[in-house]
C-alpha positions in Angstrom: 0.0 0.0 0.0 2.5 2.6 -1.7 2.1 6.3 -0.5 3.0 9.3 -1.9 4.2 12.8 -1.2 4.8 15.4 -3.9 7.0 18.3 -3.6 6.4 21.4 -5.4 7.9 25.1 -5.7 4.6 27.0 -7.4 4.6 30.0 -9.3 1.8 32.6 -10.3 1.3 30.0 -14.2 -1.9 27.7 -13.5 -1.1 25.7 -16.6 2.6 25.5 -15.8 1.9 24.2 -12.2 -0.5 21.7 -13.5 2.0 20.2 -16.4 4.7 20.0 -13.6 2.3 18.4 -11.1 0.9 16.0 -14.0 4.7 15.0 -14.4 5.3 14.3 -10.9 2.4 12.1 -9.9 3.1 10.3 -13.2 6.4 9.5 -11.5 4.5 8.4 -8.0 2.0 6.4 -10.0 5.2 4.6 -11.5 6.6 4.2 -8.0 3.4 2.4 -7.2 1.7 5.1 -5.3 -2.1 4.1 -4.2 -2.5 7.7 -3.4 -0.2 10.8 -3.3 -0.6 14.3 -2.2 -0.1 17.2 -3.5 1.1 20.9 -1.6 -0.6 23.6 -0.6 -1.4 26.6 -3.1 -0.1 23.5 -5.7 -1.8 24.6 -9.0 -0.9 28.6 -8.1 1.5 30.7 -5.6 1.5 34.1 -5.2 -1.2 35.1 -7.2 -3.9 38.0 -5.6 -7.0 37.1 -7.6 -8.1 33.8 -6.4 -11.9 34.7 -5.5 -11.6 35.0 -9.4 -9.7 31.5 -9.8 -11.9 30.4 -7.3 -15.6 31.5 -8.7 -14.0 30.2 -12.5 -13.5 26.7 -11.0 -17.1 26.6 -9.1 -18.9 27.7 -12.5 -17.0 24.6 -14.3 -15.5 27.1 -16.4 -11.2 26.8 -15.2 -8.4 24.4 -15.6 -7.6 23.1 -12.1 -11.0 20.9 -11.1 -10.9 19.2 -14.7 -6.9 18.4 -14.8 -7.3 16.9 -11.2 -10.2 14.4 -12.5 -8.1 13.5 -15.8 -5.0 12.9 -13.7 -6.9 10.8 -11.5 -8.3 8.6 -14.0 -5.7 8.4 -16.0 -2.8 7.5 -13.4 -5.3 5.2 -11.8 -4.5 7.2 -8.7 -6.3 9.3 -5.7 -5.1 12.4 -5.7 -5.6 14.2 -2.4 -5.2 18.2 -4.4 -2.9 19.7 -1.9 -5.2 23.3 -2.1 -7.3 25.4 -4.2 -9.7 28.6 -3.9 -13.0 27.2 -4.1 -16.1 28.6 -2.6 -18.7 26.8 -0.4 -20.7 24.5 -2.6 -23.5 25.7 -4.5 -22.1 29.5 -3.8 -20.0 30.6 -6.5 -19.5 34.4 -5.4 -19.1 33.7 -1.8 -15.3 34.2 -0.4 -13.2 30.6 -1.1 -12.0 28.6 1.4 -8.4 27.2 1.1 -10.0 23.5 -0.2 -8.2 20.4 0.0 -9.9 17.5 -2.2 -9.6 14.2 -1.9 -10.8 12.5 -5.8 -10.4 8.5 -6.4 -8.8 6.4 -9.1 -11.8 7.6 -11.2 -11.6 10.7 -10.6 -14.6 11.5 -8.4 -14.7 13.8 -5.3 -14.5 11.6 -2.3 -14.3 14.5 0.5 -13.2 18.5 1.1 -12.1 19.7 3.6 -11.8 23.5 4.3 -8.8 24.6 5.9 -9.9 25.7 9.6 -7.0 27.8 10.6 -5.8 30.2 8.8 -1.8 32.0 8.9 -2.7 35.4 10.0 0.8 35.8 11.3 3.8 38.2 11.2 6.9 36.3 10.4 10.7 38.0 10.2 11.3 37.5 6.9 11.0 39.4 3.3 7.3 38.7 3.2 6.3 39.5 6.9 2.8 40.3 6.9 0.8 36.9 6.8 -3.3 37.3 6.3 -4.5 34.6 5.0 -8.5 35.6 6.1 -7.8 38.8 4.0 -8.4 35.8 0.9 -9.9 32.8 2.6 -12.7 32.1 4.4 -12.5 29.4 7.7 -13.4 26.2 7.1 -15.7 24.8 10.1 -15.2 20.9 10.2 -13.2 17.7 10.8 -12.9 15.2 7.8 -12.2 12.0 7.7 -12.5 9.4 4.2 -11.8 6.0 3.9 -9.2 5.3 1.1 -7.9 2.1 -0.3 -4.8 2.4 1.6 -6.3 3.5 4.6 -8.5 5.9 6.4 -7.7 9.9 6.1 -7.9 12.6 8.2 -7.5 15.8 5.9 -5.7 18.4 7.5 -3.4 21.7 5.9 -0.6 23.2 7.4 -0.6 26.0 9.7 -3.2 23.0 11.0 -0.2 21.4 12.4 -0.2 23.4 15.2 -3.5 22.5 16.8 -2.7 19.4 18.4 -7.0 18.7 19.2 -7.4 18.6 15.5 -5.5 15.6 15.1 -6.8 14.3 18.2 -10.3 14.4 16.8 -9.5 12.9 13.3 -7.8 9.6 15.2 -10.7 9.2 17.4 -12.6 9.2 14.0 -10.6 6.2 12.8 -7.6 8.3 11.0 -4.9 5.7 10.4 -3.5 8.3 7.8 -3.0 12.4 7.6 -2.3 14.4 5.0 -0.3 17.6 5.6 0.0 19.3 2.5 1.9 22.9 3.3 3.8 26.0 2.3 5.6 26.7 5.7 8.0 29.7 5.4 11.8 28.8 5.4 11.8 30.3 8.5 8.9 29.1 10.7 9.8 25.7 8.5 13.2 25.7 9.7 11.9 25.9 13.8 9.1 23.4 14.4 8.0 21.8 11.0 9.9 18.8 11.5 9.0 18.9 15.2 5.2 19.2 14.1 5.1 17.1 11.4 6.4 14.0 13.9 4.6 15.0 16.9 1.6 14.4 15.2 2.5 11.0 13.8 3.6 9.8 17.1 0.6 11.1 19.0 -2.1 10.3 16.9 -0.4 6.8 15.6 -0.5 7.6 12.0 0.9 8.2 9.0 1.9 11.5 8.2 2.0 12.4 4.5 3.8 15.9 4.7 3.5 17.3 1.1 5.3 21.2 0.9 5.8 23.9 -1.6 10.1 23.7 -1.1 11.9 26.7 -2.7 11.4 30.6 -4.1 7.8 31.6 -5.2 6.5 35.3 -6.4 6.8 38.3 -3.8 9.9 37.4 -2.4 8.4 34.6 -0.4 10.1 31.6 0.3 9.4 27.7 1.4 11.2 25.6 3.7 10.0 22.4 2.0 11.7 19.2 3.3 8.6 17.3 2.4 8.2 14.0 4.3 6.7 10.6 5.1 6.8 9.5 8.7 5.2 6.1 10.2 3.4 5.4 13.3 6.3 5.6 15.7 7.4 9.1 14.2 10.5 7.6 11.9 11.0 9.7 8.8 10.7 7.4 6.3 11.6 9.3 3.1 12.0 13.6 2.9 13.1 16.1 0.3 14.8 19.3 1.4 14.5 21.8 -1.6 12.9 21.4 -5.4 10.3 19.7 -7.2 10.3 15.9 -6.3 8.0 13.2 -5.1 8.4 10.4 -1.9 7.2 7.0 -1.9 6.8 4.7 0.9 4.8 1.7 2.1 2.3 2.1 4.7 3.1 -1.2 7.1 -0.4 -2.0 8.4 0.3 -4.7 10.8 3.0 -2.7 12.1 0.6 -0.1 13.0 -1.9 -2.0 15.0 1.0 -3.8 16.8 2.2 0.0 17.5 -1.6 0.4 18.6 -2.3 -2.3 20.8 1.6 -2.1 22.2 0.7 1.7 23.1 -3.0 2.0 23.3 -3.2 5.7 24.2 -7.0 6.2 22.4 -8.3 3.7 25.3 -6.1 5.8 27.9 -7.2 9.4 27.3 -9.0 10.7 30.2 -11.0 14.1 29.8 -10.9 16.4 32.4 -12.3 19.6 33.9 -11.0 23.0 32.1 -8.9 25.3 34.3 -10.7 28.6 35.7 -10.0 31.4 32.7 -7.3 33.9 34.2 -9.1 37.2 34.9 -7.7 39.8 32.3 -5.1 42.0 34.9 -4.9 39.9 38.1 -1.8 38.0 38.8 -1.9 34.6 39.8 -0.6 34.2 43.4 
């Protein structure tokens, strides 16, 4: 049960994203990839009209939504589309939500998830200003699919840092999360590794990390170092920098034994919530 991460550095071009991501999963679905991921912001970086890209796709009427089906079916592959603007369902002029889609070997929508939490962030370096809401709407959901190599929890990165997100996708059955990200080189370079592993160890899954991994339009950069870690939090495959794709086999027996060796689902004990510190008093 092959898995697959792709690796991307995105530029502004749609149609020049989607050829390199079209050559990329070819080279997964050659590797034997059941399913591989794609980044965040994979078919376009650094572009400012995406309620535009967003309402074209919704209306049937751009690139990205048909390419993703074709690729599907023709690579015999489910795709999960790292993310695109899309807005809710049935709303085509509504703000989009960063959407990750999960499609099947024949190319049909399985699930979407809507990224929850958005980068609104100042970060020290040539970008700075982070403000993702300025574009996005927040998503307001946990999702879950079951896929031929396992069950997924969808998730996108600045996700990685809220630990009860993760918790609630294994105690929906994820045995497998997808990560696709654009973490900047220098909030990459601090605690994506650390993330990307404390959430396989914790939950007991698979992490599929998928990045953007280079220099994209406005002087922003990616820290990349895409990955694939198991169960027990051992990187099993990463890519520092560039274009590139991962494979590696999901061991399933490997992961119950981790489960039943380590059964922390069945040990989690819930607890009361701490009194809320009154805004200006000082604990004593």
């Amino acid at each position: 049960m092959n898995l697959a991460v792709i690796q991307m550095v995105s530029q502004a071009d749609v149609l020049g994203n989607l050829a390199q991501a079209r050559q990329l999963l070819e080279q997964a679905a050659a590797q034997g990839a059941r399913l591989a991921v794609l980044p965040e912001n994979f078919a376009a970086m650094g572009r400012r009209d995406l309620a535009s890209l967003g309402r074209a796709e919704a209306l049937g009427e751009g690139p990205i939504l048909s390419w993703l089906q074709q690729a599907a079916r023709d690579l015999g592959l489910w795709i999960v589309a790292g993310t695109l603007p899309l807005p809710p369902d049935g709303q085509p002029d509504a703000k989009p939500h960063a959407c990750s889609l999960l499609v099947d070997a024949q190319g049909q929508r399985v699930a979407r998830y809507d990224k929850l939490h958005l980068f609104d962030v100042d970060v020290s370096d040539s970008h700075g200003r982070y403000r993702e809401s300025d574009d996005y709407a927040f998503g307001d959901r946990v999702v879950v699919a079951d896929t031929p190599v396992g069950r997924l929890g969808l998730s996108v990165c600045y996700d990685l840092r809220f630990a009860e997100l993760y918790s609630a996708m294994r105690d929906a059955g994820a045995e497998l999360i997808s990560v696709p990200a654009a973490f900047t080189a220098v909030t990459g370079a601090a605690h994506w590794q650390v993330l990307t592993r404390a959430r396989a160890i914790e939950g007991q899954c698979y992490v599929l990390a998928a990045g953007q991994g280079g220099c994209h339009p406005g002087g922003r950069e990616t820290f990349g170092h895409s990955a694939l870690i198991d169960p027990w939090g051992q990187v099993l495959a990463e890519l520092p920098c560039g274009p590139g794709v991962l494979v590696a086999e999901r061991n399933a027996h490997e992961q119950a034994a981790i489960r039943q060796r380590m059964p922390v689902s069945r040990h989690k004990r819930f607890f009361a919530a701490a009194e809320p510190r009154q805004p200006g008093v000082e604990p004593l």
